[in-house]
C-alpha positions as CSV (number, residue, x, y, z in Angstrom):
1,X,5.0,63.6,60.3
2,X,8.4,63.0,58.3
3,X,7.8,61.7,54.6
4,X,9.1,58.2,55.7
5,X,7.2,57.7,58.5
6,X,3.9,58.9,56.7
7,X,4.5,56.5,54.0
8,X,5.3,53.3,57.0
9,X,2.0,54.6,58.1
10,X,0.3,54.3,54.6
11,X,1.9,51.1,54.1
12,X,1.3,49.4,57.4
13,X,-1.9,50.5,57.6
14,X,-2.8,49.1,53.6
15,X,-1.2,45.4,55.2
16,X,-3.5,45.3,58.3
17,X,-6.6,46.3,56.2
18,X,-5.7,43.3,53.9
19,X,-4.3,40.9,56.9
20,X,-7.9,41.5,58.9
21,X,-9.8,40.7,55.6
22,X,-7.6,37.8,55.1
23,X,-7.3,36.0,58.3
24,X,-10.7,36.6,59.7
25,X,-13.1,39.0,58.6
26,X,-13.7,37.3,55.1
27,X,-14.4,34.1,57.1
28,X,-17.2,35.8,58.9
29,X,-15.3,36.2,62.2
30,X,-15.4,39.8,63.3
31,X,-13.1,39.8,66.0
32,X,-10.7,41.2,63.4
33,X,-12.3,44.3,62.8
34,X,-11.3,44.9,66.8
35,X,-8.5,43.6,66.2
36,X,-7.8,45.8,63.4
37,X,-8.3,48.8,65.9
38,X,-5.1,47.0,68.4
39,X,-2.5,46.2,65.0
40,X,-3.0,50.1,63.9
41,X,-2.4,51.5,67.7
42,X,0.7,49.7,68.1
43,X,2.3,50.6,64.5
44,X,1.5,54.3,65.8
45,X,2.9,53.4,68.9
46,X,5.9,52.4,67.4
47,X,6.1,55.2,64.8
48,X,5.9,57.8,67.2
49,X,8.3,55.8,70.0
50,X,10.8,54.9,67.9
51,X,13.2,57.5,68.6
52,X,12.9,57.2,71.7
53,X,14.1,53.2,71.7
54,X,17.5,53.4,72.9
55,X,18.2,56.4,74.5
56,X,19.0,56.1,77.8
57,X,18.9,52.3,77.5
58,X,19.5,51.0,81.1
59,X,17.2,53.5,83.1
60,X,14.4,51.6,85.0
61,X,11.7,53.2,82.6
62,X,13.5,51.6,79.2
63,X,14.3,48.0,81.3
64,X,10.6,47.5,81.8
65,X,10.0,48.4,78.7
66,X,12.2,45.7,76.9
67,X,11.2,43.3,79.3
68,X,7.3,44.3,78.4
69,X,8.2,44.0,74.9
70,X,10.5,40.4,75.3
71,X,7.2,38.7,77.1
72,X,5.3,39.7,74.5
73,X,7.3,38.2,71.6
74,X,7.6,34.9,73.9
75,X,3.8,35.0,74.6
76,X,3.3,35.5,71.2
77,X,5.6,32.9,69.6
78,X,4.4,30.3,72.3
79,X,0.7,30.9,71.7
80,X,1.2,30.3,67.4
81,X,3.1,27.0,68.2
82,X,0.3,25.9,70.2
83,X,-2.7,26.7,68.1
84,X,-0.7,25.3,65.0
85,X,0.2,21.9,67.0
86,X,-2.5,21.1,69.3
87,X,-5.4,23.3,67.8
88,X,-5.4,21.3,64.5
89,X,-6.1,24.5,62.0
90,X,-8.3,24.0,59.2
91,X,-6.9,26.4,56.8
92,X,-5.7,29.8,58.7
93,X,-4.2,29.2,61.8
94,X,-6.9,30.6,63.7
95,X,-9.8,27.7,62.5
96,X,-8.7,25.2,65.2
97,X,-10.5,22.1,65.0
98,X,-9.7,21.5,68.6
99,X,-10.4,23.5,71.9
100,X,-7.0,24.0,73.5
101,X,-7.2,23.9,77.1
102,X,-3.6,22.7,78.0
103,X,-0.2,24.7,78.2
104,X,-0.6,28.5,79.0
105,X,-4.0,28.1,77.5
106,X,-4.8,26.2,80.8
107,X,-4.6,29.7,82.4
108,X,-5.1,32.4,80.0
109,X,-8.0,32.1,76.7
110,X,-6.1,34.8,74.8
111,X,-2.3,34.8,75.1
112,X,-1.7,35.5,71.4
113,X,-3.8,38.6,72.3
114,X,-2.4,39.4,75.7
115,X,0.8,39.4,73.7
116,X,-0.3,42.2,71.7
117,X,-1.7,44.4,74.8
118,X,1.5,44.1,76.7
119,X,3.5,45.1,73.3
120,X,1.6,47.7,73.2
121,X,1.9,48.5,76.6
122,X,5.8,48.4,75.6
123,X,5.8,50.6,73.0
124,X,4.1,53.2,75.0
125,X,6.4,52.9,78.0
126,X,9.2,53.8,75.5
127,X,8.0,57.5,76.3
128,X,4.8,57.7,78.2
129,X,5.1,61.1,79.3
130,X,4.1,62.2,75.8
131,X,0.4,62.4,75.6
132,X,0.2,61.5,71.8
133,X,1.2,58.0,73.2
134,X,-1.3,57.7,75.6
135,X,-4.3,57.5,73.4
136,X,-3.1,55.0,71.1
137,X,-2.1,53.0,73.8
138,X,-5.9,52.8,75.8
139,X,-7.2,52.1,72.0
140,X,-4.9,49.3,72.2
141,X,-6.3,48.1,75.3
142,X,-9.8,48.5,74.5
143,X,-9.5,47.3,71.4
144,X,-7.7,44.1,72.5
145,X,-10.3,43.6,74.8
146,X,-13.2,43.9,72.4
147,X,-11.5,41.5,70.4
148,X,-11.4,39.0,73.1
149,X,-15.0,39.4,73.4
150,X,-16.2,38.9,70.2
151,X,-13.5,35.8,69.8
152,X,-15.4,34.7,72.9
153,X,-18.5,34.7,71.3
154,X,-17.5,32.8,67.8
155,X,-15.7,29.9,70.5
156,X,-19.0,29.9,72.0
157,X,-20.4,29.1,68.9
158,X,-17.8,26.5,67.4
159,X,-17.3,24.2,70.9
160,X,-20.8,25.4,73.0
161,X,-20.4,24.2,76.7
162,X,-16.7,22.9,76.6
163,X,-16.0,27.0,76.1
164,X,-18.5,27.6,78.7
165,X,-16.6,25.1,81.0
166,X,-13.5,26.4,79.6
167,X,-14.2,30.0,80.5
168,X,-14.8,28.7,84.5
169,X,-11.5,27.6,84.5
170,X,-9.5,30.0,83.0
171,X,-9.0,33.8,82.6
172,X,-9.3,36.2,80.1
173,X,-5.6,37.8,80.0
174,X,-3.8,37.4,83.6
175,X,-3.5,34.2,85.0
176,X,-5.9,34.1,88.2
177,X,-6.6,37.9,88.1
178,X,-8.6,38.8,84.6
């Protein structure tokens, strides 16, 4: 691995540590060490992709990439606005005060980390044919899917049988399907 890319590795690697303590794992909520596990999949992802970004930008494969990668950002971007405005945080964004059951979240529990397995999913499609790719990526998915779990089981926890009811009505990742 090139001397830059080691050291983005190092260095992005030193910021997730500190991000998972930070935003959850010092507050007792383990989903983060999953999540941990998703955030250090995708930086490899992208570290090993990267040249790999623009060639051939308009071929099917690199299309449904960017469009992959352009949900995710929206996903993501949508699903931070509506925690911080209709969960009421206490604190770190992801304390809400307030079950949100409205918006996307009326369809999906975990868009925010939907967004991060379809980045993922993304990156990978940048060059999939490379089989240092594909492990990262399924450590992504399992990872983001762990991390829904154990989220699932803190909500439990914080709003009881409005999660219960809330899980009934809604999906895990795919509107409808999972």
């Amino acid at each position: 691995m090139p001397t830059l890319r080691l050291l983005i590795l190092i260095l992005g690697t030193l910021f997730i540590i500190w991000f998972s303590w930070w935003a959850s794992i010092k507050e007792k909520r383990y989903h983060g060490l999953y999540r941990f596990f998703s955030f250090e999949s995708i930086l490899l992802l992208i570290l090993h992709n990267y040249p790999f970004w623009f060639i051939n930008p308009f071929s099917v494969l690199q299309c449904i990439s960017w469009l992959v990668l352009i949900i995710s950002i929206i996903l993501a971007l949508y699903g931070f606005i509506h925690l911080i405005e209709r969960g009421k945080p206490q604190g770190r964004f992801e304390n809400t005060s307030l079950l949100i059951t409205n918006g996307m979240f009326r369809y999906i529990r975990h868009p925010l980390y939907c967004s991060l397995l379809l980045f993922g999913t993304g990156a990978w499609l940048k060059n999939p044919a490379d089989l240092h790719s594909i492990l990262p990526a399924i450590i992504n998915a399992i990872a983001i899917y762990f991390t829904a779990r154990e989220e699932e089981r803190e909500m439990l926890k914080r709003f009881g049988t409005s999660y219960i009811a809330y899980m009934k009505k809604s999906k895990m990742f795919i509107p409808f399907i999972f």
